[in-house]
C-alpha positions as CSV (number, residue, x, y, z in Angstrom):
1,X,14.2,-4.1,15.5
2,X,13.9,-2.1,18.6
3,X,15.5,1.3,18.3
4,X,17.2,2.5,21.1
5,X,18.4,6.4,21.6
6,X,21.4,5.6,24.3
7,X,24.0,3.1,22.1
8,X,25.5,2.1,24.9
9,X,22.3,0.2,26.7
10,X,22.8,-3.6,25.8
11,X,19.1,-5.3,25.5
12,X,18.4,-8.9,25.7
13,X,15.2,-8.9,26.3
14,X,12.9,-7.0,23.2
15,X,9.7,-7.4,24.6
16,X,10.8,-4.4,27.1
17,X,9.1,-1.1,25.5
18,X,11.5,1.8,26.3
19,X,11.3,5.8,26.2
20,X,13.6,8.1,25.9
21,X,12.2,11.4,27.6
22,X,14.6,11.9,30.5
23,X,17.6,13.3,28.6
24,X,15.8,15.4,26.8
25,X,15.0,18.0,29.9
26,X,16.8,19.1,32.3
27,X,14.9,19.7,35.1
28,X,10.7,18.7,35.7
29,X,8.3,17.2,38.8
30,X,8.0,13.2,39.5
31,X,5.1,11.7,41.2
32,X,4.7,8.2,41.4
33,X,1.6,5.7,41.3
34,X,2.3,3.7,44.6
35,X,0.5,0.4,45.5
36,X,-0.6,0.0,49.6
37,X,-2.8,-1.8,51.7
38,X,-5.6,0.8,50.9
39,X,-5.3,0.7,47.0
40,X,-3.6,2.6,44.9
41,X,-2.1,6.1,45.6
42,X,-0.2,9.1,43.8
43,X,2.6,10.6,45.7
44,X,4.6,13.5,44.4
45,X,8.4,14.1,44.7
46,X,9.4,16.6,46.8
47,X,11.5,19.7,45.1
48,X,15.2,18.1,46.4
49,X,13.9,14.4,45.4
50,X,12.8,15.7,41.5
51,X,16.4,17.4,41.7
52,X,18.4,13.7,42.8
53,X,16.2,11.9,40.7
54,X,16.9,14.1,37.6
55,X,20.5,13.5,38.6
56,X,20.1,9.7,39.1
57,X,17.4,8.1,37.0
58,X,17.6,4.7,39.0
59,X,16.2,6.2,42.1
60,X,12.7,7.0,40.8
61,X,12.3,3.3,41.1
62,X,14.7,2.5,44.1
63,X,12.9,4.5,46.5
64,X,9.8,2.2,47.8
65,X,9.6,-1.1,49.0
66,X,9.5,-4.1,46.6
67,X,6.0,-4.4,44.6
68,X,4.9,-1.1,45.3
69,X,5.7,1.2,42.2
70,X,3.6,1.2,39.9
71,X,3.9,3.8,37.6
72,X,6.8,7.1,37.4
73,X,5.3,10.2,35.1
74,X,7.3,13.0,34.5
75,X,5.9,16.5,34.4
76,X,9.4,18.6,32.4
77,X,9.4,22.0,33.5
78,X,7.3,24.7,32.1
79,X,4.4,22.2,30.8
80,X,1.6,21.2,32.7
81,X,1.8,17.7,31.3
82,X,2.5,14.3,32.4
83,X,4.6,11.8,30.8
84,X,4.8,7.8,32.1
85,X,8.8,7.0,32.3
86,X,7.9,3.5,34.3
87,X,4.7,0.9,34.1
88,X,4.6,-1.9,35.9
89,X,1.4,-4.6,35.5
90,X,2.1,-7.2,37.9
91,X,5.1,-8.6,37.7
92,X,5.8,-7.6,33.9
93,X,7.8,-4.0,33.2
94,X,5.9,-2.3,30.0
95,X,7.7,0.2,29.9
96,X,10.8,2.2,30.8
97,X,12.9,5.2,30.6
98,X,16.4,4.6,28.6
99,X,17.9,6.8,31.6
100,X,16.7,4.5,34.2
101,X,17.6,1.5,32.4
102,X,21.4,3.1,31.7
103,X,21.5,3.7,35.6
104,X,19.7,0.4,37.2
105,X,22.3,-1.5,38.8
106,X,22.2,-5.5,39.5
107,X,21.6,-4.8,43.4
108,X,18.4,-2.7,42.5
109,X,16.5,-5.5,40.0
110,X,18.1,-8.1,42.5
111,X,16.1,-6.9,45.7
112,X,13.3,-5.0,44.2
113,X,12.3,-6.3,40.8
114,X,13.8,-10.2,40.9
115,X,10.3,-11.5,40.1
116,X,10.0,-9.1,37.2
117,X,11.1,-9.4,33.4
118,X,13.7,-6.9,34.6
119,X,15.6,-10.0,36.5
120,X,17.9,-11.7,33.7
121,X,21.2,-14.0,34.3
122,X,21.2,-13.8,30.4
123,X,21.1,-9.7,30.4
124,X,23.6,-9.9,33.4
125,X,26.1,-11.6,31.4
126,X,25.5,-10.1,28.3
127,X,26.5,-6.9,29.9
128,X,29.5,-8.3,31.4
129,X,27.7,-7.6,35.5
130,X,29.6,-9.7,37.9
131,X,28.4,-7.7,41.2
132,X,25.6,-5.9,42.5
133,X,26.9,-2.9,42.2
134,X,27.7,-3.2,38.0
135,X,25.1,-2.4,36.2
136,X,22.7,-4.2,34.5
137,X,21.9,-3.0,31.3
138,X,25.1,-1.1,30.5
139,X,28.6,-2.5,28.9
140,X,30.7,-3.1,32.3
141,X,34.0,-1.6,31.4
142,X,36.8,-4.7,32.5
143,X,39.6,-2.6,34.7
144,X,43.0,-4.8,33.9
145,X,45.0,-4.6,37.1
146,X,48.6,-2.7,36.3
147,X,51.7,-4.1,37.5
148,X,54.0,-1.6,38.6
């Protein structure tokens, strides 16, 4: 049984490894491993992109074209460490932050990651997604229309 930190992430698919280091800090660097036409490369976040990103999980995956990340590592403030939040092999996700997975909306998997595990009808449905803007691995709340 997989344990997962964030109660309200709904998994279908166990095979996905996930971390929970993101909500433990509140602030750190990103750098990301980045596939190009030259091989593989390591570019660091800028000081306002480690800020958004802190703020919104998702977009340390959203910001590339699709294929290219490889690996996000996390350096938290005050360590001179790295920590991998995102692996990638092909077209299989190892591993993932339970702060990006709470954040990744259908739209994101749908035109960046549809030929990876990531892509699920099943999880989708499961967690109740009926647009690309819901997300994907979180409990979509129903809003009932009021009659007034």
């Amino acid at each position: 049984m997989k344990n997962i930190q964030n109660k309200s992430i709904v998994l279908v698919d166990q095979s996905l490894m996930t971390v929970d280091i993101l909500s433990q800090y509140k602030s750190g660097k990103f750098r990301m491993v980045v596939k190009t036409k030259l091989g593989m490369t390591v570019c660091d976040a800028r000081s306002f992109d480690n800020q958004h990103i802190m703020a919104n999980p998702e977009s340390a995956i959203s910001g590339y074209k699709k294929g290219a990340v490889q690996t996000v590592q996390f350096c938290p403030e005050g360590v001179d460490y790295w920590l991998t939040i995102f692996s990638r092999t092909g077209k299989s996700v190892k591993l993932i932050d339970e702060s990006i997975l709470a954040n990744l909306t259908v739209g994101t998997i749908n035109s960046l990651y549809y030929n990876t595990n990531l892509y699920s009808q099943t999880q989708y449905t499961a967690a109740g997604a009926k647009t690309w803007a819901d997300k994907a691995y979180v409990e979509n709340a129903i809003e009932e229309a009021v009659a007034a």
